[in-house]
C-alpha angles and dihedrals in degrees: 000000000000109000088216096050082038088046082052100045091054094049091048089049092045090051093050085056101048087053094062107094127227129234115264112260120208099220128156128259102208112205110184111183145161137154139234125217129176110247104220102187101040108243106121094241137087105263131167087276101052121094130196112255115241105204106024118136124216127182112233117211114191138172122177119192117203124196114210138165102280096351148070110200119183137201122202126172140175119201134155109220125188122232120254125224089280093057092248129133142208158219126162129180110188110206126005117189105237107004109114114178101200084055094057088217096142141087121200146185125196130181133181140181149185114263108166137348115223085197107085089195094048111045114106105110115250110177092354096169134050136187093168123111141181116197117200139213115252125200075215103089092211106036115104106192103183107192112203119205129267121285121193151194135209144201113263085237124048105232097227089186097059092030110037130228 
């Protein structure tokens, strides 16, 4: 047989193939976030004088159990996100097989931490690590958002004029 008519016949096979659609899967879009200010006055809290830090990168530890009928898969993931202009991070995964979040069948365990500060006058870790999280509801049956809580940095001198005694 000819290789190019040969050639033709399998693309056009492959291409028959590639049109059949596939059944719709419910699988879980996983959003974990937080966000990272610079604590001015040293508090660790977010007081009137604090401001979200563009720029900063945090390093995102996450493990997701599902449990499933017969099996127990599991997702863990390290990545390292930058900070946008709100001071926010993020991390989305887009589709995981067997984990339903309408269902709550899934344990998870989510760390972050302080890598770098972009503020030179705001750099000194505060609460540079967090376990807690927070998930939400979503109207959407299969997104998990998991908020972790708030991380911080401060300036290597307390600013008693702003701030007070």
């Amino acid at each position: 047989m000819n290789p190019i008519i040969l050639f033709l016949f399998f693309s056009l096979f492959i291409m028959t193939l590639s049109l059949q659609t596939e059944p719709a899967t419910n699988n879980a879009q996983i959003i974990v976030m937080g966000l990272v200010y610079c604590d001015v006055c040293t508090t660790n809290s977010f007081s009137r004088h604090s401001y979200f830090l563009p720029g900063a990168e945090v390093q995102i530890d996450c493990n997701f159990r599902a449990y499933v009928p017969k099996t127990k898969e599991q997702v863990s993931f390290s990545v390292n996100r930058t900070t946008d202009k709100h001071g926010v991070y993020m991390v989305e995964i887009p589709s995981v097989d067997g984990i339903e979040c309408a269902e709550a069948d899934i344990a998870s365990t989510c760390q972050a931490s302080l890598v770098g500060s972009s503020s030179a006058s705001c750099n000194i870790p505060g609460y540079g690590s967090t376990t807690d999280e927070m998930a939400i509801k979503s109207r959407h049956p299969n997104l998990c958002i998991y908020s972790l809580a708030a991380m911080n940095f401060r300036p290597s001198k307390r600013n008693a004029r702003l701030c007070g005694k």
